[in-house]
C-alpha positions in Angstrom: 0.0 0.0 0.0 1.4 3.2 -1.2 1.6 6.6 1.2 -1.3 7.9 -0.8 -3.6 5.2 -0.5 -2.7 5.3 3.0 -3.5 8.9 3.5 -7.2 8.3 1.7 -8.0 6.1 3.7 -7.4 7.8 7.1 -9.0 11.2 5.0 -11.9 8.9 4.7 -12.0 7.5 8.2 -11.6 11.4 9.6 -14.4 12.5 7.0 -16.5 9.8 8.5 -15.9 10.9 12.4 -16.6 14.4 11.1 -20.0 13.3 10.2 -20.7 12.5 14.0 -22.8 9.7 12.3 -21.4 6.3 13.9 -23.2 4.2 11.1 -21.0 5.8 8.5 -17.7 5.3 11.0 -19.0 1.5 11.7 -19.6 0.8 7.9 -15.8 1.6 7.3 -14.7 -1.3 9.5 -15.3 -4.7 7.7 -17.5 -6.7 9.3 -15.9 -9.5 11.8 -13.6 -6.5 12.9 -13.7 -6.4 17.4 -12.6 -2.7 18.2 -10.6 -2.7 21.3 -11.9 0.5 23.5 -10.2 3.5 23.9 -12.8 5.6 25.7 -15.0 2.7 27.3 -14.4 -0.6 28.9 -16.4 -2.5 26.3 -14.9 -4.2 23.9 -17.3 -4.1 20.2 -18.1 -7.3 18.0 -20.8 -6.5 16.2 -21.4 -2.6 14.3 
């Protein structure tokens, strides 16, 4: 993966997180993905 397809990609994650809409954050992670916590105690395994 080059630096610039990189970069899209975390343009498109930060565009996402701008929209305040989890849905469109959630729908950039594939779909057996777990997302460890950062600001909760809960781990996620489902969107």
């Amino acid at each position: 993966m080059t630096d610039f397809e990189i970069t899209a990609l975390f343009d498109e994650w930060n565009n996402a997180l701008q929209t305040r809409d989890p849905e469109q954050v959630a729908n950039l992670y594939a779909g057996n993905a777990i997302f460890l916590p950062t600001m909760s105690n809960r781990v996620r395994h489902t969107h």
